[in-house]
C-alpha positions, 0 to 999 in steps of 0.5 A, spaced: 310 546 707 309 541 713 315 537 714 313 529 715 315 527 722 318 521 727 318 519 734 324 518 733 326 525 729 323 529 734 327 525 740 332 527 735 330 535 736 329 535 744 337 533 744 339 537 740 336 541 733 342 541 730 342 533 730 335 533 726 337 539 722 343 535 719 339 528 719 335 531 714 339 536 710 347 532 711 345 525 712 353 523 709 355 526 715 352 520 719 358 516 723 355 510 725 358 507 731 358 498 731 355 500 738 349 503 736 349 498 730 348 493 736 343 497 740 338 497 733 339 488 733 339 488 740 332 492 739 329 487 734 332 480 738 328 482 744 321 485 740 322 479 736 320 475 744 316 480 747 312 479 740 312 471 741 310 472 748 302 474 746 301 467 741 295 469 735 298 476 734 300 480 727 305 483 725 305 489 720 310 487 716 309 492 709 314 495 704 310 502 705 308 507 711 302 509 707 300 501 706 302 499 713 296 505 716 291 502 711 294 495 714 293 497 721 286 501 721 283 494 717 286 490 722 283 494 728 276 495 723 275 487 723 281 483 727 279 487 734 280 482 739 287 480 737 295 483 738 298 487 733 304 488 732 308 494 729 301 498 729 302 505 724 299 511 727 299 518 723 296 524 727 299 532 724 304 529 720 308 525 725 307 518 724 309 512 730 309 504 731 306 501 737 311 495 739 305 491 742 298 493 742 294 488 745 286 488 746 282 489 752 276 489 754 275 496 754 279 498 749 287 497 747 294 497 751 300 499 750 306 496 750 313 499 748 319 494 749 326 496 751 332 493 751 335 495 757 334 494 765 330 499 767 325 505 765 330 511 763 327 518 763 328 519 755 322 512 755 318 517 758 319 522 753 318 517 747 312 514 750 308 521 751 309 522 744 307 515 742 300 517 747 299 523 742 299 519 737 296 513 738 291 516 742 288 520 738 286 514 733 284 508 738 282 508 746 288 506 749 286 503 758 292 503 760 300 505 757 306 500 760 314 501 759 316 493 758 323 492 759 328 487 761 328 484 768 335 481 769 333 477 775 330 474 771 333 466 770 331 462 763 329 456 765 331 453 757 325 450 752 324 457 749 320 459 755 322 467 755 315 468 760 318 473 766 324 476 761 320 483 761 318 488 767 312 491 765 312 498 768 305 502 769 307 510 766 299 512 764 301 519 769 308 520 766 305 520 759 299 523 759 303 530 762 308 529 756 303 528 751 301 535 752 308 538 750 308 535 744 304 539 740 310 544 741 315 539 740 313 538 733 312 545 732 320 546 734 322 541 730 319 544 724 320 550 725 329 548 726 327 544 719 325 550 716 330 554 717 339 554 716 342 551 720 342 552 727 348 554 730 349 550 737 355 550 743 357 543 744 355 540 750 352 534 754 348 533 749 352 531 744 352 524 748 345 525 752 341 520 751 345 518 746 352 519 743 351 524 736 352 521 729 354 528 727 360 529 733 366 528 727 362 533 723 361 538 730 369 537 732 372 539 725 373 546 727 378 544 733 384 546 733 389 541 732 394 538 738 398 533 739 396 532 747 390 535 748 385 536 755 382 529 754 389 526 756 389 529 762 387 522 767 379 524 770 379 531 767 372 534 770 368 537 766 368 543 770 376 543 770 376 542 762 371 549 762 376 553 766 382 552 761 378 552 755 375 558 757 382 561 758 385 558 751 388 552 754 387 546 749 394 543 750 396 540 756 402 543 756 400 549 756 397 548 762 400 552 767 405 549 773 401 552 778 393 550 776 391 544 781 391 537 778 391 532 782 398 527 783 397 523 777 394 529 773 401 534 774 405 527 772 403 527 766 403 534 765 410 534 766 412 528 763 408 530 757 412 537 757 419 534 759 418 529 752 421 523 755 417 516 758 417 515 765 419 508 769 421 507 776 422 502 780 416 500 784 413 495 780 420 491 779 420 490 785 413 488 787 414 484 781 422 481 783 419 477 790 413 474 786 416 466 784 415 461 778 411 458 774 408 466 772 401 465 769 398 471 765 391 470 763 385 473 760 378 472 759 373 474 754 365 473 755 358 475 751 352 478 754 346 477 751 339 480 752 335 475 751 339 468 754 339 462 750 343 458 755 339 455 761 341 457 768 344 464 765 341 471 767 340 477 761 346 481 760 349 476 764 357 476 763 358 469 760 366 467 759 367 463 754 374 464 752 380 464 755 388 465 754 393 463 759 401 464 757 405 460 762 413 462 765 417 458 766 424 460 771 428 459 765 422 465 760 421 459 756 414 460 756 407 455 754 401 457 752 393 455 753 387 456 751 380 454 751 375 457 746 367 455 746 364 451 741 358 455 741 354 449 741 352 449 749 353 453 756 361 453 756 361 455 762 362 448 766 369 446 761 371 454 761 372 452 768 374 445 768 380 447 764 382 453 768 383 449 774 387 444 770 392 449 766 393 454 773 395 448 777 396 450 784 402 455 786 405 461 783 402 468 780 396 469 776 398 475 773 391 479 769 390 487 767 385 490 770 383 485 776 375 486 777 373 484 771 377 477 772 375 476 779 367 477 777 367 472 773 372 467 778 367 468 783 360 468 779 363 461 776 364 459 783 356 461 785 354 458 779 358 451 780 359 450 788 363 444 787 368 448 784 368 453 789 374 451 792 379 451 787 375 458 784 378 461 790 384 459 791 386 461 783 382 468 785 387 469 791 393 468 787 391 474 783 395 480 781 393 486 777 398 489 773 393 495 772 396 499 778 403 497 778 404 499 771 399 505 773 404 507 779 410 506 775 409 508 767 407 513 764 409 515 756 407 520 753 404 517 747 399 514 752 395 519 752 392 520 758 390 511 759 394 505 761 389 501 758 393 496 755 392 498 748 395 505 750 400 501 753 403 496 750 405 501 742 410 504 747 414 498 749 412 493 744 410 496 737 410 489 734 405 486 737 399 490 733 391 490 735 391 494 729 391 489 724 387 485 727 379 483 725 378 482 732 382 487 736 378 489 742 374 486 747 368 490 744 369 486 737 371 480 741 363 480 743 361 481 737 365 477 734 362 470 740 354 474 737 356 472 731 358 465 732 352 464 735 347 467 731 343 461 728 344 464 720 352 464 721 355 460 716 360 454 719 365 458 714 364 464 718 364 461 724 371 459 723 374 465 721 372 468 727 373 463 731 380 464 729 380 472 730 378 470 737 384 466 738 389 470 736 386 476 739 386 473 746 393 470 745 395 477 744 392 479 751 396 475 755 403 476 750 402 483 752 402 482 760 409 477 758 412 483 755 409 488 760 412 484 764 418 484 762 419 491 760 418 493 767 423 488 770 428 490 765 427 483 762 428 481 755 423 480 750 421 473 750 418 468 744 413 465 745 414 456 744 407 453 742 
């Protein structure tokens, strides 16, 4: 019997046999990130524009695949001259939609719409399949790759014309177009069998992560410090240990090269004892008062909703600030957008106000704050003075503690998440439903989201306080961990 298949099952199959074996056999496997969640929204939000960028077209829309082929072959028989959207095609069993299929003169052009800023390889072999498909059904004169152009700038008014790059790929697909026949038959000849056997490898997360990888990784052996905690362990390092039967940094021998930072943790981790020198003390102990610890959140959206601002453009609109005071009294300030309009020009406005002029802006990880800094300074040229004297004040506590701290538990990261459960274990991320930067992003797409109930928006408008606040308490008490201070209590 032949097996039914997919554009996206035998993309499946050419990254990995075993992916699409367990698809169709183990579905419950399926661990499905809120990254690649995301990626499936952000797929319909920018299809839904390129779909309005060609007025008068239809979108297929029905609850069965056989209705939908019936649908688009009636529509192609007695609506040639108009734009189809969501086109079904079935040629050999395996079945395909076309984004955009817009009529010409001499026949039809394709269109696939991507989401991301360039054409990557992996289109490529997703649009030849498209072609042999398609093809076969329609004439199509020319085949394109849409994809999102971030130079592009949303003038406001809905006006989305210059969003999409389109890429000519007529050569590209026509050669992949003629290995897809025996694609479809290894894909079903890995559906009629048992299960394939397949060594873990670079594509368990290339060209996307797999959803099968907790199932892959059961049979590992358990250790407390594995190889993955070893800080920017090359994958070649990685092979020549496993191949020795060293899973466990500890067994890693005394005299197998490791960079400085790798033998740290080594010997730490065997010794079983954290680590604080004396550095950062003393980088920190010249720096005066007021101390200011800030953090910012930002979204990035595909599709701009703000005039003025770029696809995937990195948007602040939130910021936490815990102000010291020479006493360790301490004042905290916060700015959150309303989600009504750009906030840029009040994010920034505010900051300028709360920061004042003298004393160390101390952040985690530095690059990400001064991008923003000095995007708002290009942005709002008549704030650009004070955005940079606020971007010169700027310490970065990522280094000192890098250079100064290391516990065992840390595996591997001086994240500030990893960090702070060794010196602070009651301020916890965990229980919080905001409790990274990544679902602090989804959390800001979710208040603006038209259908988000005013309810809803003030429960994530909260979460998002309470989770930038805890950012900048953490730098406090970094602070004060490796000062050797005591803890401090933040006064509203």
């Amino acid at each position: 019997m032949a097996h039914g298949l997919s554009k996206s099952r035998i993309i499946e199959w050419r990254q990995c046999p075993k992916r699409l074996w367990l698809k169709i056999n183990r579905p419950e496997l399926i661990e499905t990130s809120v990254e690649t969640e995301r990626a499936f929204q952000v797929g319909y939000e920018v299809g839904d524009v390129a779909q309005k960028l060609h007025p008068g077209g239809i979108l297929i829309e029905t609850d069965g695949l056989r209705e939908a082929l019936r649908v688009t072959q009636h529509l192609l028989e007695t609506r040639p001259g108009v734009p189809l959207f969501e086109a079904t095609f079935q040629r050999d069993g395996v079945l395909v939609r076309a984004d955009l299929l817009l009529p010409e003169p001499e026949g039809y052009r394709m269109v696939e719409v991507k989401s991301a800023t360039s054409v990557k390889d992996y289109y490529l072999e997703d649009a030849g399949i498209q072609r042999w498909v398609i093809g076969d059904a329609v004439k199509l004169v020319s085949f394109e790759i849409a994809h999102i152009d971030n130079s592009f700038v949303y003038p406001g008014g809905g006006d989305y014309h210059g969003l999409f790059k389109r890429v000519p790929v007529d050569t590209e697909t026509e050669s992949i177009a003629q290995d897809v026949p025996a694609w479809i038959k290894g894909a079903r000849q890995t559906l009629t069998g048992a299960e394939p056997t397949v060594e873990r490898g670079d594509q368990c997360n290339d060209p996307f992560d797999c959803p099968f990888l907790a199932y892959c990784n059961a049979g590992d052996p358990v250790t407390d410090f594995p190889l993955s905690g070893l800080p920017r362990l090359s994958a070649t390092k990685r092979e020549q240990l496993e191949a020795r039967g060293i899973l466990d940094v500890r067994q890693i021998p005394k005299d197998y090269p490791l960079t400085e930072s790798q033998e740290r943790v080594r010997r730490i981790v065997i010794e079983g004892n954290p680590e604080l020198l004396p550095e950062a003390a003393l980088a920190l102990s010249v720096l005066p008062y007021p101390r200011y610890y800030l953090d910012f959140e930002t979204v990035s959206m595909p599709v701009p909703i703000w005039a003025g601002t770029r696809p995937y453009q990195k948007l602040p609109v939130q910021w936490s600030c815990h102000v010291e005071a020479q006493d360790g009294q301490l004042q905290h300030h916060a700015f959150l957008a309303d989600g009504l309009g750009d906030p840029r020009e009040a994010f920034a406005m505010r900051m300028i106000e709360v920061l004042g002029s003298d004393g160390p802006i101390f952040v985690y990880n530095q690059g990400f704050e001064l991008g923003r800094i000095r995007e708002l300074a290009e942005d709002f040229p008549w704030m650009a003075e004070p955005m940079k004297e606020i971007a010169d004040r700027v310490v970065d506590l990522l280094p000192l503690t890098r250079e100064s701290y290391y516990h065992p538990a840390m595996q591997g990261s001086w994240s500030i998440k990893a960090v702070l459960p060794t010196i602070a274990s009651d301020l916890d991320y965990t229980t919080m439903e905001v409790g990274d930067g990544g679902a602090a992003e989804e959390a800001w797409l979710e208040i603006l989201h038209p259908e988000t109930t005013d309810k809803r928006r003030q429960v994530m408008r909260k979460s998002l306080a309470d989770y930038c606040a805890l950012d900048t308490m953490a730098m406090v008490r970094l602070v004060a961990f490796l000062n050797h201070h005591q803890q401090y209590q933040a006064t509203s």
